[in-house]
OpenMM code with the backbone's topology and positions (N, CA, C; nanometers):
from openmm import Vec3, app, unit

residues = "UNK UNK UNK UNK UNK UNK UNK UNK UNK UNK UNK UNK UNK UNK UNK UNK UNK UNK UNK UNK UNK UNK UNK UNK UNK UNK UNK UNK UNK UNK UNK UNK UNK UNK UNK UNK UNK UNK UNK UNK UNK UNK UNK UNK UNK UNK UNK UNK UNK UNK UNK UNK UNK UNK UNK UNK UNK UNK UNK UNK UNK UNK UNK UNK UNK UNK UNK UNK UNK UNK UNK UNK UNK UNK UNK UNK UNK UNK UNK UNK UNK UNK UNK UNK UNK UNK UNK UNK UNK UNK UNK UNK UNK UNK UNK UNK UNK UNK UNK UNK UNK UNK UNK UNK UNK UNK UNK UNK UNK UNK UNK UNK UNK UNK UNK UNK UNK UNK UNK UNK UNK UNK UNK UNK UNK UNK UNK UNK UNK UNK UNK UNK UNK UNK UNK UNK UNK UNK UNK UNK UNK UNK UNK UNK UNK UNK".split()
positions = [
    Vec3(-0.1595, -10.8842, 0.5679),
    Vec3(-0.2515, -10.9847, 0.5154),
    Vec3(-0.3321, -11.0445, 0.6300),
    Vec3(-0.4849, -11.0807, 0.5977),
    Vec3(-0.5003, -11.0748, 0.6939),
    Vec3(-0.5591, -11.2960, 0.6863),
    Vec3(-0.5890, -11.3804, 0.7641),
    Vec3(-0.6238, -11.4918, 0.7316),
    Vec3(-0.6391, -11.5199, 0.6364),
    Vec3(-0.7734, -11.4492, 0.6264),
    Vec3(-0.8546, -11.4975, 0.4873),
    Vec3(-0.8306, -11.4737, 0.3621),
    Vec3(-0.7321, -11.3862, 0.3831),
    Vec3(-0.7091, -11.3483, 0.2318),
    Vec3(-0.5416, -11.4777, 0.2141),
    Vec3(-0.5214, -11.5251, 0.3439),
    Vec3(-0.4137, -11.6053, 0.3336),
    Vec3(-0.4619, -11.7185, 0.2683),
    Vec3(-0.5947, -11.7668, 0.3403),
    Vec3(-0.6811, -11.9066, 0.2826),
    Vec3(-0.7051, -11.9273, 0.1462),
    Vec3(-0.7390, -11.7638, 0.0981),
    Vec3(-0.7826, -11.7435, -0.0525),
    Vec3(-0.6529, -11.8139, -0.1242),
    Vec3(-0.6026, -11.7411, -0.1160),
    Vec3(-0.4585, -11.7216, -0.1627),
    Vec3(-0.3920, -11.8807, -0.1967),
    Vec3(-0.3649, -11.9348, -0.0979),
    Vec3(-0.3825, -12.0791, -0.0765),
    Vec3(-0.4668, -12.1666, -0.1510),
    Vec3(-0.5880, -12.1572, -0.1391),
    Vec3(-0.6759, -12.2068, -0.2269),
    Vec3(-0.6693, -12.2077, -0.3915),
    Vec3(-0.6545, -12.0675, -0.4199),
    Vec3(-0.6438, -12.0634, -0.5213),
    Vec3(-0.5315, -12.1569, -0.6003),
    Vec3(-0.3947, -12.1235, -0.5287),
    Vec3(-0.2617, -12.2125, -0.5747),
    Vec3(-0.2825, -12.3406, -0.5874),
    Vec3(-0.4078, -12.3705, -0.4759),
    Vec3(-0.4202, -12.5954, -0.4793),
    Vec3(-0.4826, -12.5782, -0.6291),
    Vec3(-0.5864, -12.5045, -0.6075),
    Vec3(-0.6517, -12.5111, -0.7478),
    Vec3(-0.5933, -12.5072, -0.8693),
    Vec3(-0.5195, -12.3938, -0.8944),
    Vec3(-0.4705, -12.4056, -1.0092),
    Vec3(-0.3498, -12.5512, -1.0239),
    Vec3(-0.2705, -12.5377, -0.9301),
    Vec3(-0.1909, -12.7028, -0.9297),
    Vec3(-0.3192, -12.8202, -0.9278),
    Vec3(-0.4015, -12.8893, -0.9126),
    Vec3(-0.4295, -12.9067, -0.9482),
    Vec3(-0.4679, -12.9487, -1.1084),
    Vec3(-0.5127, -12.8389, -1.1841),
    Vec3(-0.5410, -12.8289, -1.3103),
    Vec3(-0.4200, -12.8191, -1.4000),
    Vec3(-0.3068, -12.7927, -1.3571),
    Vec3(-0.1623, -12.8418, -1.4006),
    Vec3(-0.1112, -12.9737, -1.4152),
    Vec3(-0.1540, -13.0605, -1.3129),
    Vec3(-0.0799, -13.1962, -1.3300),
    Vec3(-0.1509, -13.2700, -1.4436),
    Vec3(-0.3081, -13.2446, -1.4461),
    Vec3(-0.3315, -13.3439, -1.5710),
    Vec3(-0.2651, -13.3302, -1.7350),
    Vec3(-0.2183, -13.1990, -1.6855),
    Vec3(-0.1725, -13.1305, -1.7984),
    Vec3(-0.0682, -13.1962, -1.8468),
    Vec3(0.0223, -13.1662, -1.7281),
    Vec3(0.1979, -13.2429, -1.7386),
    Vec3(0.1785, -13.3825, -1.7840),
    Vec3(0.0850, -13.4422, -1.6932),
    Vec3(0.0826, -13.5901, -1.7448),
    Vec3(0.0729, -13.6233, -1.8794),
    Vec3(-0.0084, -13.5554, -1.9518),
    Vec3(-0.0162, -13.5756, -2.1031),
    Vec3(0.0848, -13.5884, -2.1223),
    Vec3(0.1060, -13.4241, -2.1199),
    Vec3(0.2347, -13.3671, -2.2703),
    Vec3(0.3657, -13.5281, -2.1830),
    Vec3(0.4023, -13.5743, -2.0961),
    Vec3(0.4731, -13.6761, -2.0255),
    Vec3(0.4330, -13.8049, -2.1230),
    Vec3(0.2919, -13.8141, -2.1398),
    Vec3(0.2690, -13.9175, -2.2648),
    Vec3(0.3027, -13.9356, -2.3889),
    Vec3(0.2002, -13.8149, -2.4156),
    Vec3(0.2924, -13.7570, -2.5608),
    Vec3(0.4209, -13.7326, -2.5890),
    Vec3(0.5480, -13.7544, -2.4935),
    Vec3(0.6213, -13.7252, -2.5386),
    Vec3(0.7181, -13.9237, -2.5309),
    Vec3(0.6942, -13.9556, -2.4624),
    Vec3(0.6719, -14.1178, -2.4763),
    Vec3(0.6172, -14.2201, -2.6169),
    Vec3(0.4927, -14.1380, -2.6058),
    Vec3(0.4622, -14.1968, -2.7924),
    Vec3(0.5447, -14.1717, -2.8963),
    Vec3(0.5668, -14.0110, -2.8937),
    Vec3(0.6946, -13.9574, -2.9951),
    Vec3(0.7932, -14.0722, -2.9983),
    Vec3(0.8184, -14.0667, -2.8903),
    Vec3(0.9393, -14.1338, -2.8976),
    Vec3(0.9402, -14.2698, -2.9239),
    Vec3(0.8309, -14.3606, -2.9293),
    Vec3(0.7969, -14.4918, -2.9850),
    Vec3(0.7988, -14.5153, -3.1069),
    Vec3(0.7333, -14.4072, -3.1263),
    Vec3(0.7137, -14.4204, -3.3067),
    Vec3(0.8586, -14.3884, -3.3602),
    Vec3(0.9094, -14.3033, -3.2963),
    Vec3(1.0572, -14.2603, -3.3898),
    Vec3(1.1436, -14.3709, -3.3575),
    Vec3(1.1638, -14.4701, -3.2140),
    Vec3(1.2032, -14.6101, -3.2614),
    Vec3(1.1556, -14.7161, -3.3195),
    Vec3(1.0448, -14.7220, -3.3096),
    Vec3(0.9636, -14.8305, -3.3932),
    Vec3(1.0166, -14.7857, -3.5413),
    Vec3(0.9779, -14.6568, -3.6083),
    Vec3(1.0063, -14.6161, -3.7156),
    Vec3(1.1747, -14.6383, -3.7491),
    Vec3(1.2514, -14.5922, -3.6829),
    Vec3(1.4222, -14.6127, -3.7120),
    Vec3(1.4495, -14.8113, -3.7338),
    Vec3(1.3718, -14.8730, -3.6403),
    Vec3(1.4403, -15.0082, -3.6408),
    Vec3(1.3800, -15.0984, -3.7850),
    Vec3(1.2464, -15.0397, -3.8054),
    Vec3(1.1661, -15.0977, -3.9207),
    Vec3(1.2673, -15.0767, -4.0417),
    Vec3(1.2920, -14.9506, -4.0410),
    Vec3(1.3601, -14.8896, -4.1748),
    Vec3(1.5142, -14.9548, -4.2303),
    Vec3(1.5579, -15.0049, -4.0709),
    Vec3(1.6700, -15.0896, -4.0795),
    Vec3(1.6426, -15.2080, -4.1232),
    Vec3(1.5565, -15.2719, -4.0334),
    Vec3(1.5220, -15.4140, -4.0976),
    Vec3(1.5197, -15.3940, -4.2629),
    Vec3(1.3978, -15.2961, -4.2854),
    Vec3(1.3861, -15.3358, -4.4334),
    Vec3(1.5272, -15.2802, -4.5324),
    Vec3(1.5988, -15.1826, -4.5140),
    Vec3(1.7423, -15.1081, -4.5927),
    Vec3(1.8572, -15.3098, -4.5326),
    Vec3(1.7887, -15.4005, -4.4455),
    Vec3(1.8840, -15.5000, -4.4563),
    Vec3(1.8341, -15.6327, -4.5539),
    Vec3(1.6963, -15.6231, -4.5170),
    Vec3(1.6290, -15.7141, -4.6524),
    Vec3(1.6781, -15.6575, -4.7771),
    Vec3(1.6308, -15.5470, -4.8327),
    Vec3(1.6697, -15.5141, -4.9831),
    Vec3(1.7678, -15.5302, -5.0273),
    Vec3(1.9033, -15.5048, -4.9178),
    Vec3(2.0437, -15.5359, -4.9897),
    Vec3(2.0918, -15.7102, -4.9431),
    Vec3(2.0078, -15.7826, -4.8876),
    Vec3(1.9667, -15.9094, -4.8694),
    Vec3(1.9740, -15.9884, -4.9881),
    Vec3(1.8174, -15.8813, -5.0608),
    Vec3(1.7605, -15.9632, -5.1625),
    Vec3(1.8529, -15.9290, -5.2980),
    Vec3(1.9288, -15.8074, -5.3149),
    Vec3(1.9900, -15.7997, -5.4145),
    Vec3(2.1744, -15.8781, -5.4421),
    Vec3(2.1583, -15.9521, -5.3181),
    Vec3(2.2719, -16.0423, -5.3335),
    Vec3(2.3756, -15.9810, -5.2387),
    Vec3(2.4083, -15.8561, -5.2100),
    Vec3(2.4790, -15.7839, -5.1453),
    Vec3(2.5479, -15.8104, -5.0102),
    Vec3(2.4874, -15.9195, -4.9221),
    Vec3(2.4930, -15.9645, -4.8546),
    Vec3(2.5500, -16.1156, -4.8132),
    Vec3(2.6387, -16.1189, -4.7129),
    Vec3(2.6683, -16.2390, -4.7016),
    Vec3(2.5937, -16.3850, -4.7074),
    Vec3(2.6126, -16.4863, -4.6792),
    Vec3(2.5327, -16.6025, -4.6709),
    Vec3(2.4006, -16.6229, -4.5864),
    Vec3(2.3210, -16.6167, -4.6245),
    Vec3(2.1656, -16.6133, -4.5291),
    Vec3(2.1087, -16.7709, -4.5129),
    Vec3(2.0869, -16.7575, -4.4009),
    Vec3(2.0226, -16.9061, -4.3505),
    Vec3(1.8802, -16.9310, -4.4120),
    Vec3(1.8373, -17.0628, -4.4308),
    Vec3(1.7228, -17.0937, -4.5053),
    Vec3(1.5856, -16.9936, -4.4412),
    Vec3(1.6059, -17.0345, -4.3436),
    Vec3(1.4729, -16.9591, -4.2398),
    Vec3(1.4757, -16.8364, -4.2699),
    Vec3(1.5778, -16.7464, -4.2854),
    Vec3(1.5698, -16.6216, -4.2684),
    Vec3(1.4984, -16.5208, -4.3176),
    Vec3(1.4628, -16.5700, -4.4979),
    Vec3(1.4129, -16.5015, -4.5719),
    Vec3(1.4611, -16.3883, -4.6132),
    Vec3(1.6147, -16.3872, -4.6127),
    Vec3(1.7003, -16.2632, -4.6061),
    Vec3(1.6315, -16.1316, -4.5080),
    Vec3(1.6013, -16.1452, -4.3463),
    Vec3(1.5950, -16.0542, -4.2715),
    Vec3(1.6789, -16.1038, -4.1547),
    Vec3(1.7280, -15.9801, -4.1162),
    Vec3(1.8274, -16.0307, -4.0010),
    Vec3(1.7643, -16.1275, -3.9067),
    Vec3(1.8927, -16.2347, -3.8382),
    Vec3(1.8542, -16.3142, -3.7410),
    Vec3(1.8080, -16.2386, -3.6279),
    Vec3(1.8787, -16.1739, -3.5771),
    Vec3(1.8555, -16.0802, -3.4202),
    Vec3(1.8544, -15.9066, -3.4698),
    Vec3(1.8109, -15.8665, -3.3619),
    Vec3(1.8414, -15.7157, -3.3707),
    Vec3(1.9848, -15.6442, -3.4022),
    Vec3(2.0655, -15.7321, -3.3104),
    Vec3(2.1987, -15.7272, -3.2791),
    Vec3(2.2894, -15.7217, -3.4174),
    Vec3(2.1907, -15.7952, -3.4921),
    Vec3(2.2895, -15.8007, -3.6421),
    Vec3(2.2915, -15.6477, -3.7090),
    Vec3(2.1994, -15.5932, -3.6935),
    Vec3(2.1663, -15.4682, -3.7325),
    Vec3(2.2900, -15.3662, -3.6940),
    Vec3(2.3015, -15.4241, -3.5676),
    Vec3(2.3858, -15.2916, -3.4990),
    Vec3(2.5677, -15.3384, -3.5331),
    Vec3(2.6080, -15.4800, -3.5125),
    Vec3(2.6950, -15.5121, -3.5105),
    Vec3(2.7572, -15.5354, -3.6946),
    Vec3(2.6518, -15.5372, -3.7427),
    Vec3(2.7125, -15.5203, -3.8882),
    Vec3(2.6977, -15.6300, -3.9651),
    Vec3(2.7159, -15.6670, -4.1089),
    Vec3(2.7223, -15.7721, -4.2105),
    Vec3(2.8202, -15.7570, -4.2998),
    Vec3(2.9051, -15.8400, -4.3509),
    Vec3(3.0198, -15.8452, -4.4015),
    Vec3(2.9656, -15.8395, -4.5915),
    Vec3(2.9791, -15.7387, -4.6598),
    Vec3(2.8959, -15.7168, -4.8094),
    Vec3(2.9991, -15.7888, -4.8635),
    Vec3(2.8988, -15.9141, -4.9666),
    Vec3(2.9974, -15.9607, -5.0642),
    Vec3(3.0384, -15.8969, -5.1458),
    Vec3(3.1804, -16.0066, -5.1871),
    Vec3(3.2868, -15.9347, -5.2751),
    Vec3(3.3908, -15.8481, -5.2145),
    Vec3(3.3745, -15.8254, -5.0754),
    Vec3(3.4667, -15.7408, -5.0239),
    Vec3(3.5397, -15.8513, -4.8639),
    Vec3(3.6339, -15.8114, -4.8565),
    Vec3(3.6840, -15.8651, -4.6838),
    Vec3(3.6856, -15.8070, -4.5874),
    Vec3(3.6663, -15.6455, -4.5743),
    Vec3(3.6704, -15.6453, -4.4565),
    Vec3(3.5566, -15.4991, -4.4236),
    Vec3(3.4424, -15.4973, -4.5507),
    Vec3(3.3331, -15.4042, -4.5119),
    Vec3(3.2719, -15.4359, -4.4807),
    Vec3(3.2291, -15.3909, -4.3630),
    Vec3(3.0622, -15.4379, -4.2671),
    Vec3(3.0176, -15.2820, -4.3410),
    Vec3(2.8647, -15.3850, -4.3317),
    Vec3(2.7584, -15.2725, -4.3313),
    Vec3(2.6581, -15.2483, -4.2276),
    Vec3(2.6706, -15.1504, -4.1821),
    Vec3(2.5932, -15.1466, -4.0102),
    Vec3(2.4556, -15.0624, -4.0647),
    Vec3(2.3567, -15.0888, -4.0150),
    Vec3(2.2197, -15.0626, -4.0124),
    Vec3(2.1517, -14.9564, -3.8934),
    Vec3(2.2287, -14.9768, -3.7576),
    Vec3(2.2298, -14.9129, -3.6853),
    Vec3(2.3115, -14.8674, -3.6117),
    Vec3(2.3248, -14.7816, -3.5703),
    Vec3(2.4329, -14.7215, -3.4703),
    Vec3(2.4169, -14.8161, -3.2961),
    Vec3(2.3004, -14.8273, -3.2542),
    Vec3(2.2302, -14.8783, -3.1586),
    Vec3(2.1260, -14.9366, -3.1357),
    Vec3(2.0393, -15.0134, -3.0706),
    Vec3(1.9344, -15.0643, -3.0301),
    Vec3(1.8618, -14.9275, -2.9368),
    Vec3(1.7884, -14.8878, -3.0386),
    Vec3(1.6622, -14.7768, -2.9627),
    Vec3(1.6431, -14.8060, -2.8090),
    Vec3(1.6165, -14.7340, -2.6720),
    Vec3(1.5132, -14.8266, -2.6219),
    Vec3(1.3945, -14.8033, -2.6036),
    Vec3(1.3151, -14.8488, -2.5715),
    Vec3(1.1636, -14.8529, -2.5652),
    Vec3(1.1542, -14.7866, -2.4794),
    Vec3(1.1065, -14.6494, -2.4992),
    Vec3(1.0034, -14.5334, -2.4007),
    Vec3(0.8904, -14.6009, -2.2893),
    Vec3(0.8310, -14.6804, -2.3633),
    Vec3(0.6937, -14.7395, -2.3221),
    Vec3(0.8065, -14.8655, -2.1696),
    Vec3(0.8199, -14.9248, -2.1799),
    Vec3(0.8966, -14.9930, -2.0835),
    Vec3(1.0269, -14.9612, -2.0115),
    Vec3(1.0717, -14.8603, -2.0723),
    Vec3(1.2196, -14.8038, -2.0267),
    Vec3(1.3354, -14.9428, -2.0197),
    Vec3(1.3579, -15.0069, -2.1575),
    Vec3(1.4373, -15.1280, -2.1379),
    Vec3(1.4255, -15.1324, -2.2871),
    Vec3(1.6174, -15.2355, -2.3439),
    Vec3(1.6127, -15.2556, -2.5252),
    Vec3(1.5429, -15.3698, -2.5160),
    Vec3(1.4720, -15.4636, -2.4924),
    Vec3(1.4045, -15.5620, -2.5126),
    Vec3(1.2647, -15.4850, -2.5479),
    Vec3(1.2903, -15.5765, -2.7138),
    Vec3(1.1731, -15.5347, -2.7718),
    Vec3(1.0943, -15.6602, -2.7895),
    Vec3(0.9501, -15.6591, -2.8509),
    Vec3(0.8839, -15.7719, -2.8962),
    Vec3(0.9565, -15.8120, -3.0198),
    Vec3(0.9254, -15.9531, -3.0513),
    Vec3(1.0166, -15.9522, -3.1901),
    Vec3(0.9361, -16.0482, -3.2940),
    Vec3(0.8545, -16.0666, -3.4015),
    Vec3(0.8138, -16.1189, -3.5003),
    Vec3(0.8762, -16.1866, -3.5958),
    Vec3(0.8624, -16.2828, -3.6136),
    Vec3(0.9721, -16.3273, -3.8054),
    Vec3(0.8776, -16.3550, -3.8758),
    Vec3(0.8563, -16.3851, -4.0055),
    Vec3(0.8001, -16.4287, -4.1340),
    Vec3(0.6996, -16.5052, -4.0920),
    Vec3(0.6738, -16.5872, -4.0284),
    Vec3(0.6349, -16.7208, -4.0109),
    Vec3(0.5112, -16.7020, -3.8947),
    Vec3(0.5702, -16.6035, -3.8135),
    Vec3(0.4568, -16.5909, -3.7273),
    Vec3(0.3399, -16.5172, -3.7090),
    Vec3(0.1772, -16.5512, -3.6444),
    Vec3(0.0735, -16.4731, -3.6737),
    Vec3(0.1017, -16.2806, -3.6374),
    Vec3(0.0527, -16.2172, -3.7196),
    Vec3(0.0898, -16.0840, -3.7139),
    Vec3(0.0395, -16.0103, -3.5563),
    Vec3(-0.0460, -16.0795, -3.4951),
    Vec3(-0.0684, -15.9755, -3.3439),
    Vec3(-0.0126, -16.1279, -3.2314),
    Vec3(0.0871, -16.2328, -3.3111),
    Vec3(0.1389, -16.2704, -3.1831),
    Vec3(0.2317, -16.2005, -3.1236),
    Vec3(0.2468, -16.2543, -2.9510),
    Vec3(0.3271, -16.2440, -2.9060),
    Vec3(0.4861, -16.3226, -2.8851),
    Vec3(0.5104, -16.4123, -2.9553),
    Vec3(0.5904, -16.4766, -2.8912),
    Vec3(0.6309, -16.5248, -3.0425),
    Vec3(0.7853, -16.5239, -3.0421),
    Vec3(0.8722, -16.4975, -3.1562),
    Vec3(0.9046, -16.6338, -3.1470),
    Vec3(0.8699, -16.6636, -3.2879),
    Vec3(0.9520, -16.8365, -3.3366),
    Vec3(1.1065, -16.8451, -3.3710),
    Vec3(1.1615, -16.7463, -3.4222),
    Vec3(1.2989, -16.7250, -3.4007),
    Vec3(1.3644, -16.7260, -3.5318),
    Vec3(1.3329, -16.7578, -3.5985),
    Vec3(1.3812, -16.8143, -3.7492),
    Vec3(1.4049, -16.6346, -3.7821),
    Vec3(1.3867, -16.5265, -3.7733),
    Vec3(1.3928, -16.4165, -3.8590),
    Vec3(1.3507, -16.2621, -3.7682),
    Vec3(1.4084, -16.1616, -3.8176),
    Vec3(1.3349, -16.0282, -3.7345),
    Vec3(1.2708, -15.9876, -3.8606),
    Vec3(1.1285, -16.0324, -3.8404),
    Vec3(1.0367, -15.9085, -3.9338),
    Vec3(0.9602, -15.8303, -3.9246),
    Vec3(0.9357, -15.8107, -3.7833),
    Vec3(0.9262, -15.6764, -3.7117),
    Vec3(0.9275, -15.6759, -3.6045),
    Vec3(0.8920, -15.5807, -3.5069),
    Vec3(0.8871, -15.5621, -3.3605),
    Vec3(0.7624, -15.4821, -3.3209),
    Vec3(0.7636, -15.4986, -3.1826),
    Vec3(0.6838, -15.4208, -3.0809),
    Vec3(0.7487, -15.3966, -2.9661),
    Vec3(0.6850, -15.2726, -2.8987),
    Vec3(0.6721, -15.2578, -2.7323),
    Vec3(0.6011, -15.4218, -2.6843),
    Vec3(0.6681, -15.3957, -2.5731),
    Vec3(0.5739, -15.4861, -2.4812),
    Vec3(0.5345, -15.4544, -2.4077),
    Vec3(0.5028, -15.3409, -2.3929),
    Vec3(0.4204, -15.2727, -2.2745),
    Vec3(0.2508, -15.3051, -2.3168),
    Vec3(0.1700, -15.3511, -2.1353),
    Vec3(0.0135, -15.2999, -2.2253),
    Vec3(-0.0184, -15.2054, -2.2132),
    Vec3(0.0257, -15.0849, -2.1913),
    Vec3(-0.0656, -14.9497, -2.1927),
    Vec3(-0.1535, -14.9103, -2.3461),
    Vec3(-0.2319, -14.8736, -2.3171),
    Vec3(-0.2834, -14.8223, -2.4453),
    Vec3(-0.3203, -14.6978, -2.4944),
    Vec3(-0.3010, -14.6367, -2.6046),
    Vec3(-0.2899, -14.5035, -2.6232),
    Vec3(-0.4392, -14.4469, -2.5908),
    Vec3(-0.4464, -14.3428, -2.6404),
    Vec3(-0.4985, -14.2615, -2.5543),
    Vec3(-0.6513, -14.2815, -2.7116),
    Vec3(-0.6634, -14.3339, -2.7787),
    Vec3(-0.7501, -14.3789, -2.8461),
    Vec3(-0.8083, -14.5534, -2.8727),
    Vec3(-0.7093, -14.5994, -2.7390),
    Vec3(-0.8055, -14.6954, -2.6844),
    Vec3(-0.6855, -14.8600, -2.7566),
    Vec3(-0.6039, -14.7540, -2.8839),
    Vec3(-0.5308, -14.9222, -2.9203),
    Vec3(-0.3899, -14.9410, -2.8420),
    Vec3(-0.3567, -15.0528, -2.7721),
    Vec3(-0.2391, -15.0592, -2.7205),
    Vec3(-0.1085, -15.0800, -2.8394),
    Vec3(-0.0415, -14.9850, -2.7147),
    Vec3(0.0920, -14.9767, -2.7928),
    Vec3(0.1361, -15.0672, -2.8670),
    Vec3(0.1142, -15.1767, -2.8627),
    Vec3(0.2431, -15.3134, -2.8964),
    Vec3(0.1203, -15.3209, -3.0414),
    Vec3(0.0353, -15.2657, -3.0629),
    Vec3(0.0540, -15.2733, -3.2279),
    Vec3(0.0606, -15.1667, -3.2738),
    Vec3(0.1468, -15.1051, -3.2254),
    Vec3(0.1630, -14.9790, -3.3258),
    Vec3(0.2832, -15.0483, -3.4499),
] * unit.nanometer
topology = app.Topology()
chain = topology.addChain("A")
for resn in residues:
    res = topology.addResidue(resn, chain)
    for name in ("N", "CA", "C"):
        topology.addAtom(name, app.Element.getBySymbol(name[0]), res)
């Protein structure tokens, strides 16, 4: 081999690396969003499978504020004692997801009461969540309202 065909050679490899990393970086995004939505989606579905058996009585004693939705996240995971019985919990989740977008279980947290794109949770109820990350997707809306 002789230099130049070493330089080529070389060149070519920056180049194509190059045109690889923007690549990785995506599909590295995209696979971050996936994964937002499938916790955002799992914790919603809990909240609401804990309202419905809330509202149909099924459930232990609910505080005025609550609006029959769990107080914390934590209730979800740790369980609710179903009336009429002593010693069945009903668990909602196995775990607290964590957030892709921040790499941490601290999520944003909403109750009944508060404006729908605040940030900052009045406490009385979980009626939904967000990331708290600001990145924003790749069509310009940030994560934390998905």
């Amino acid at each position: 081999m002789t230099l130049v065909e070493l330089i080529v050679s070389f060149t070519i490899l920056a180049l194509l690396t190059t045109m690889a990393l923007p690549l990785a970086r995506y599909k590295v995004r995209r696979d971050r969003e996936r994964e937002l939505r499938y916790a955002l989606r799992e914790i919603r579905t809990a909240i609401d499978r804990y309202k419905d058996l809330a509202d149909q009585g099924q459930l232990g004693t609910q505080s005025v504020d609550s609006d029959n939705y769990p107080q914390t996240l934590e209730v979800l995971v740790e369980g609710v004692t179903q009336t009429g019985t002593v010693d069945k919990k009903i668990r909602f989740l196995r775990r607290i997801p964590k957030d892709p977008m921040t790499n941490s279980y601290d999520w944003g947290l909403r109750s009944t009461r508060d404006d729908p794109k605040s940030t900052s949770w009045g406490g009385q109820n979980v009626f939904d969540i967000y990331t708290k990350s600001q990145e924003r997707a790749a069509d310009g809306t940030p994560y934390s309202e998905w």
